[in-house]
C-alpha positions in Angstrom: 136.4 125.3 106.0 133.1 123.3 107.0 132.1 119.9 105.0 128.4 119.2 105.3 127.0 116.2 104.2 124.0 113.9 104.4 123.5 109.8 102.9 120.2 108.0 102.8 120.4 104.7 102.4 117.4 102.3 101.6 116.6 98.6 100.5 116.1 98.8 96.1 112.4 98.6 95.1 112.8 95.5 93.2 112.3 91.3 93.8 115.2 90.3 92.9 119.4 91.9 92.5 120.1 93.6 89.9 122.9 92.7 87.5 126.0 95.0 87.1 125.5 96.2 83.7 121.1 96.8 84.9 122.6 98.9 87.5 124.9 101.2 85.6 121.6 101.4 83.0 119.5 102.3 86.1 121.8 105.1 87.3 123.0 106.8 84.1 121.3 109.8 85.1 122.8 112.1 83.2 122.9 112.0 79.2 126.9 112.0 78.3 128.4 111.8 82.0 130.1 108.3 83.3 128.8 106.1 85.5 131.7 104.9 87.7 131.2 101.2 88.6 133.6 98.1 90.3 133.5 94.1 90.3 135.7 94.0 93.5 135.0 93.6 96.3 131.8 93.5 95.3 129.3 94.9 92.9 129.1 99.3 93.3 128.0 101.7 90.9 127.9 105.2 91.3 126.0 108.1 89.3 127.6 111.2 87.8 127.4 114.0 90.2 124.7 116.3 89.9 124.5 119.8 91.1 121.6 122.0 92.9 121.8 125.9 93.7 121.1 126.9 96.9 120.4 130.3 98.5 118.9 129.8 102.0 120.2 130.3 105.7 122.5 128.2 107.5 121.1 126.0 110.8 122.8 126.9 113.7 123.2 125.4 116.9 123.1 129.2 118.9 120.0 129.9 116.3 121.8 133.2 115.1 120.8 134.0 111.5 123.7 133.5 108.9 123.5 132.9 105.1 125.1 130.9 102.5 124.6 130.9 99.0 126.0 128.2 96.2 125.7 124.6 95.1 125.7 121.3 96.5 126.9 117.6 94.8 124.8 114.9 94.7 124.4 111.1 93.4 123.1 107.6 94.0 125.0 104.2 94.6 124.5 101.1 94.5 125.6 98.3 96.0 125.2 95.0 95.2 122.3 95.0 93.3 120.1 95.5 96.4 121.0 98.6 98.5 120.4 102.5 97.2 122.1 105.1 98.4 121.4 108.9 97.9 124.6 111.1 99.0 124.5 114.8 99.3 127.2 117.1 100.6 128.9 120.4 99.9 131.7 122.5 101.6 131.5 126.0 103.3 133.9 128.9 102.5 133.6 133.0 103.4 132.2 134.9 100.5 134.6 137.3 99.2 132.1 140.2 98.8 129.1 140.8 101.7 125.9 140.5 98.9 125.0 137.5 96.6 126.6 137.7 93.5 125.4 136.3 89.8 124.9 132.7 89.5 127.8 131.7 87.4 130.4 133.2 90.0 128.7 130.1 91.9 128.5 128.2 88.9 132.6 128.5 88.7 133.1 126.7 92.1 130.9 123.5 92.2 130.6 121.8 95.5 131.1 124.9 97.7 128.4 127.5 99.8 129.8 130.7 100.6 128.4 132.6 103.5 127.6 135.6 103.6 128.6 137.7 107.2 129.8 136.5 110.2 129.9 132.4 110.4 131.0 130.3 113.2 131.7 127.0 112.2 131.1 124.8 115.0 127.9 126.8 115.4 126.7 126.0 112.1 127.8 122.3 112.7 125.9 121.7 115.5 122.6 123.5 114.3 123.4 121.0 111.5 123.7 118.1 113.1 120.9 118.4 115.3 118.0 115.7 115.9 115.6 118.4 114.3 115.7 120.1 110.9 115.5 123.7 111.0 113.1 125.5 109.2 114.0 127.0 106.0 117.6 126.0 106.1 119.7 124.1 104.0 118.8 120.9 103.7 120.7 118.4 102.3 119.0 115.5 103.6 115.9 116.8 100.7 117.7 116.5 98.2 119.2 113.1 98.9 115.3 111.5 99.4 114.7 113.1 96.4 117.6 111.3 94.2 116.6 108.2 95.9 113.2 108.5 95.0 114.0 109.2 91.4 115.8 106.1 91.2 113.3 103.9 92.8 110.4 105.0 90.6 112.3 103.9 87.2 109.8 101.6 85.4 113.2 99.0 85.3 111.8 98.1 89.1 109.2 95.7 89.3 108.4 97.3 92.9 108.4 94.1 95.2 111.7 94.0 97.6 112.3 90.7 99.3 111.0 92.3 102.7 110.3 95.9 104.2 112.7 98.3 105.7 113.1 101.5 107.1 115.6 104.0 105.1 118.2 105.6 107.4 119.9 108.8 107.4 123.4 109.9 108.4 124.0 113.5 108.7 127.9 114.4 108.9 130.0 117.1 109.2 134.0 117.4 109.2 135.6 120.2 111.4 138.8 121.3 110.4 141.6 119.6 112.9 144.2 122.4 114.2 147.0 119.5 114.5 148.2 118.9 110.8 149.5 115.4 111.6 146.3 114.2 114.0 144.5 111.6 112.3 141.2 111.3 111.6 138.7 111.0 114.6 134.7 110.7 114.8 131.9 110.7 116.7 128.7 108.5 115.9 125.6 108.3 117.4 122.6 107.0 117.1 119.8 109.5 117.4 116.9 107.7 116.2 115.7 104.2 114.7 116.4 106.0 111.3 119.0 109.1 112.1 122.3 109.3 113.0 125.3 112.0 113.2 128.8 112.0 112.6 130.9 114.5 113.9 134.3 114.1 111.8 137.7 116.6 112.4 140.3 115.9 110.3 143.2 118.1 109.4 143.4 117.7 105.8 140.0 117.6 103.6 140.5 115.2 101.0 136.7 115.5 100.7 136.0 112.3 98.3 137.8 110.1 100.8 135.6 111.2 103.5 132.2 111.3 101.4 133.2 107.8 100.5 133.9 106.9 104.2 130.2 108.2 105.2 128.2 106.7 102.7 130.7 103.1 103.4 129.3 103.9 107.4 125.7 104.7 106.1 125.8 101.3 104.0 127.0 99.4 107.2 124.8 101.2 109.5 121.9 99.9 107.9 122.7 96.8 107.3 123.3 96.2 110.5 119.9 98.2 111.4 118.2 96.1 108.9 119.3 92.7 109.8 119.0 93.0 113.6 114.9 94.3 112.8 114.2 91.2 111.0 115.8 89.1 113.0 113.7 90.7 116.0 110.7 90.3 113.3 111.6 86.8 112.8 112.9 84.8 115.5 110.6 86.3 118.1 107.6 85.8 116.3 104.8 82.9 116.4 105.3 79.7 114.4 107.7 76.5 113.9 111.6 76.8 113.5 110.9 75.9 110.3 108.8 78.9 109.6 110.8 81.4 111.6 113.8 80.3 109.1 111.9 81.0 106.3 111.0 84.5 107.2 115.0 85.4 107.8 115.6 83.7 104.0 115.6 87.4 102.9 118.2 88.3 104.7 120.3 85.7 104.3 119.4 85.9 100.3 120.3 89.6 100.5 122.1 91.0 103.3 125.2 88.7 104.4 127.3 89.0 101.7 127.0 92.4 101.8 129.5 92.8 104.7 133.0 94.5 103.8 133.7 97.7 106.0 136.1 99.6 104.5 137.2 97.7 101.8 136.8 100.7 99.1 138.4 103.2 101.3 141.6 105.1 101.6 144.0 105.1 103.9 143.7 108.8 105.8 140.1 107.7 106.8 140.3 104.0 108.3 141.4 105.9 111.6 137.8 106.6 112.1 136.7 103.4 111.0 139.2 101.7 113.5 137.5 103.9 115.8 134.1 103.0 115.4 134.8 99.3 115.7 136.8 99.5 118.4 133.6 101.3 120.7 130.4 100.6 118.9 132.2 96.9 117.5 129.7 97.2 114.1 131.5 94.2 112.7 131.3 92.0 116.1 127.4 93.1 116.3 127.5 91.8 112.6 128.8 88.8 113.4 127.0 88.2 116.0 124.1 88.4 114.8 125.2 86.1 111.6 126.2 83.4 114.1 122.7 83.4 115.3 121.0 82.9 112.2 123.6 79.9 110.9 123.0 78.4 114.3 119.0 79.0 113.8 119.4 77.4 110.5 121.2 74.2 111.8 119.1 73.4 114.2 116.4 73.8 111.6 117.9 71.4 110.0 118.7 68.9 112.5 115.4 68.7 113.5 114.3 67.9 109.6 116.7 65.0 110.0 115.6 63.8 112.6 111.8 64.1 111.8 110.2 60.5 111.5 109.2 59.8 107.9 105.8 58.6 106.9 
């Protein structure tokens, strides 16, 4: 059994953060289903799930021809008030008959694609997670964009962020482990300024723990993106202390409280967040980076201090 999945995650489309109770109004998508939503650690909302049909061929990283037909889940989160997220991701099973069958056979098994003919997993994973989209494929990265932008054009958004940012994509998989008590391992890189891949294997597939543990990484991932670019914008740029401070206000308005890896997540999955920090160090980047700006802004202050007055 192959999990495919794909988060987009982008700055909200609005001037200020939006309350708790704004947010769960914004993402009640869908008349009579719940909006799940927390406090703790920190404000996160997240829409009912919403299903799509699909019927196309598989990528593949050999480029042999293979087909799956079903459905795939989808929503949007929020966290914080300030950063959209659009999650897409579905699981891969055999067919049990060699043709498409009607609809609600599909219909009966939400959440899964079954492939029709011969499929090699790892083949289909690594088509997947390749730096290019395939043609005519499935493509769950589509249908995440398109959630997002559904959200961001709600006339509740006044359409005037705090700064401009890039939206970035992770594109994940999870390989079945053959070792029942390994633990869960991944592999992240960076392909692009805006896409990345993880390459998970686990040997159980509790799949809400790790859709939750991908869109936690996408969240992280561009934070981090987000905050390094403006302070590159920022610090680097023409002007007075003063004013370079000014420009990173954003940031520190919106961005630095956002920081809690892992905090929602269970158990089976902080292996692979262990993992991550232990190579790439996201939270030592983080702070970092966070040091530099509180340094930036004491010195900025010092020298207001010691300014002669007029």
């Amino acid at each position: 059994m192959l999990t495919l999945g794909e988060v987009h995650t982008g700055l909200l489309q609005n001037s200020g953060s939006l309350s708790l109770e704004h947010t769960t109004q914004l993402l009640d998508l869908l008349v009579g289903q719940r909006v799940r939503r927390s406090e703790r650690p920190i404000a996160y909302v997240v829409s009912p799930d919403q299903l799509t049909g699909v019927d196309c061929r598989l990528p593949t990283g050999s480029g042999r021809g293979s087909r799956g037909v079903g459905t795939v889940v989808s929503h949007a989160a929020m966290t914080g008030g300030h950063v959209l997220q659009g999650s897409t991701y579905t699981q891969l099973d055999r067919a049990v008959s060699n043709r498409r069958l009607v609809w609600s056979h599909y219909l009966s098994r939400p959440g899964w694609v079954e492939t029709i003919g011969k499929v090699d997993i790892r083949d289909v994973s690594r088509g997947f997670l390749g730096p290019t989209y395939q043609p005519q494929t499935l493509n769950l990265g589509a249908i995440s964009a398109r959630l997002m932008d559904a959200v961001q054009s709600s006339a509740r958004l006044d359409r005037q962020p705090p700064f401009r940012t890039k939206r970035t994509r992770l594109r994940w998989s999870v390989i079945p482990s053959t070792e029942e008590s390994a633990e869960a391992r991944g592999t992240f890189r960076v392909e692009s300024d805006t896409l990345r891949t993880l390459e998970l294997t686990a040997p159980q597939h509790d799949v809400p723990a790790l859709v939750e543990l991908c869109e936690d990484l996408a969240l992280h991932d561009w934070l981090l993106t987000t905050l390094l670019s403006l302070m590159e914008a920022s610090l680097t740029g023409p002007g007075t202390r003063a004013q370079k401070i000014d420009r990173l206000r954003p940031a520190i308005d919106c961005l630095l409280h956002l920081w809690m890896p892992a905090a929602r997540l269970d158990e089976s999955v902080l292996p692979v967040w262990r993992d991550l920090e232990h190579r790439p160090g996201f939270t030592r980047q983080w702070q970092t980076s966070v040091t530099r700006i509180r340094d930036q802004v004491t010195l900025s202050t010092i020298a207001l201090l010691e300014a002669p007055t007029r």
